[in-house]
N, C-alpha and C positions, 0 to 999 in steps of 0.2 A: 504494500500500500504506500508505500514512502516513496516508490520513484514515477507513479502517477501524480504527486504533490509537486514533486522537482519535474514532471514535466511542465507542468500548468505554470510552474512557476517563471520558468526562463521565457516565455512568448509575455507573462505579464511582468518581467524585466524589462524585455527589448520595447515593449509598448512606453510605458514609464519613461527610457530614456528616449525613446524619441519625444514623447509628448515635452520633454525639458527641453530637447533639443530645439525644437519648435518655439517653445517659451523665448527662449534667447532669442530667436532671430523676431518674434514680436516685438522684445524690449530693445533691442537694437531697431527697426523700422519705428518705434516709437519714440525715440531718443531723436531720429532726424527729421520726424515731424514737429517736436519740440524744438529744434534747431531750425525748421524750417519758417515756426512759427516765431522765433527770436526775429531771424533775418527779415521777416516781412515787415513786422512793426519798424524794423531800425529803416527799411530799405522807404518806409513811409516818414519818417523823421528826416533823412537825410534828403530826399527827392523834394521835401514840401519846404524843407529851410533853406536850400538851394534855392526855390523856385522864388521863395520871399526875397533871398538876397539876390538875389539878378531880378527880379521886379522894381525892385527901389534902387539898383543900381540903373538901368535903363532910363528910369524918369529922372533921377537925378541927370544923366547922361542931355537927356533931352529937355534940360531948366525946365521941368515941371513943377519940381520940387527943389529946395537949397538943403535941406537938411534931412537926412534919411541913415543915420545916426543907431537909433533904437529898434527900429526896423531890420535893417544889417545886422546887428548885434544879435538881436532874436533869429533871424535865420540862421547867424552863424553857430548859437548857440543849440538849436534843435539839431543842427549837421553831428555836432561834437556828440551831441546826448545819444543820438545814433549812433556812434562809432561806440562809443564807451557801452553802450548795451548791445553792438554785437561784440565786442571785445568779452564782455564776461558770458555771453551768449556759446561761445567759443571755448571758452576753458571750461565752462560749467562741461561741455558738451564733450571737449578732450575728459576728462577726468573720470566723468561719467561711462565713458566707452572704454577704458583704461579701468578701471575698477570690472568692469563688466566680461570682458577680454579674461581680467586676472581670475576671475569668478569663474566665467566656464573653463579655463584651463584644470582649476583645483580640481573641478567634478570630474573634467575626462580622465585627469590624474586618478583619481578617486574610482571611477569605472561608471559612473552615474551616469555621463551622456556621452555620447562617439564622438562629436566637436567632427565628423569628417570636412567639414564645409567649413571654408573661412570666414575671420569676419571682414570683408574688404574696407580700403578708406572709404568712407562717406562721400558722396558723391556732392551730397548739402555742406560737408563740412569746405570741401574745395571751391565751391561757390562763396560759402558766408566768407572765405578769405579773400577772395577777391571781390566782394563787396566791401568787406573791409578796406582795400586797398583804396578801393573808388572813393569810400568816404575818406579816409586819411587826403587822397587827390584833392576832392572838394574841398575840403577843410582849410589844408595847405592853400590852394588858388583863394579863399574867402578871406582868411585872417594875414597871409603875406603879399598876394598876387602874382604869386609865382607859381608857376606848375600847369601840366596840358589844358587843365578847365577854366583857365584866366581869360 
């Protein structure tokens, strides 16, 4: 009677670790919807404080206006607050995938899930960095006047 037990038992093993298996790669696809969902807010931060600071730089441009001061300022400042929340948007998201990596390694160590399938770079995480880069651009062109977006 004991090795119809140990049969039953090894198919609701390999069920188990795939069902883990599986786990991981939701909390990974869900980590870069979360990353996804960082980049958009900043990618709305940075796109509309740009659009204020070339708005009032234009009328000034065009003596509509003499003084566009506070306006500039506020765009420049929503650019930055972009940048700084995809900046932690970004570590939060390395660190997280990093802890996560180290986690299914212990289990496969362990025998608990097969880990056959990688976990590749993030496809969101290579985009948020060159959004990144765009806002730092912006930023740089807004507060010096230097750089491609001037």
């Amino acid at each position: 009677m004991a090795e119809p037990a140990n049969l039953l038992a090894k198919p609701a093993d390999e069920l188990a670790a795939r069902r883990t298996g599986m786990a991981f790669q939701r909390t990974r696809m869900s980590a870069d919807r979360t990353l996804m969902s960082v980049m958009r807010t900043s990618l709305s931060l940075i796109g509309f404080g740009f659009t204020i600071y070339q708005f009032f730089q234009k009328l000034k441009d065009a003596g509509t206006i003499q003084h566009d001061n506070a306006p500039r300022r506020f765009g420049t400042a929503l650019v930055v607050l972009g940048v700084a929340l995809l900046i932690g948007g970004i570590g939060y998201h390395v660190a997280y995938m990093r802890d996560l990596r180290r986690t299914r390694e212990q289990m496969r160590i362990d025998g608990l899930v097969h880990a056959e399938t990688t976990f590749p770079v993030s496809l969101s995480l290579i985009v948020a960095i060159l959004l990144l880069l765009l806002g730092v651009l912006a930023a740089m062109s807004m507060s010096f006047g230097v750089g491609p977006l001037d």
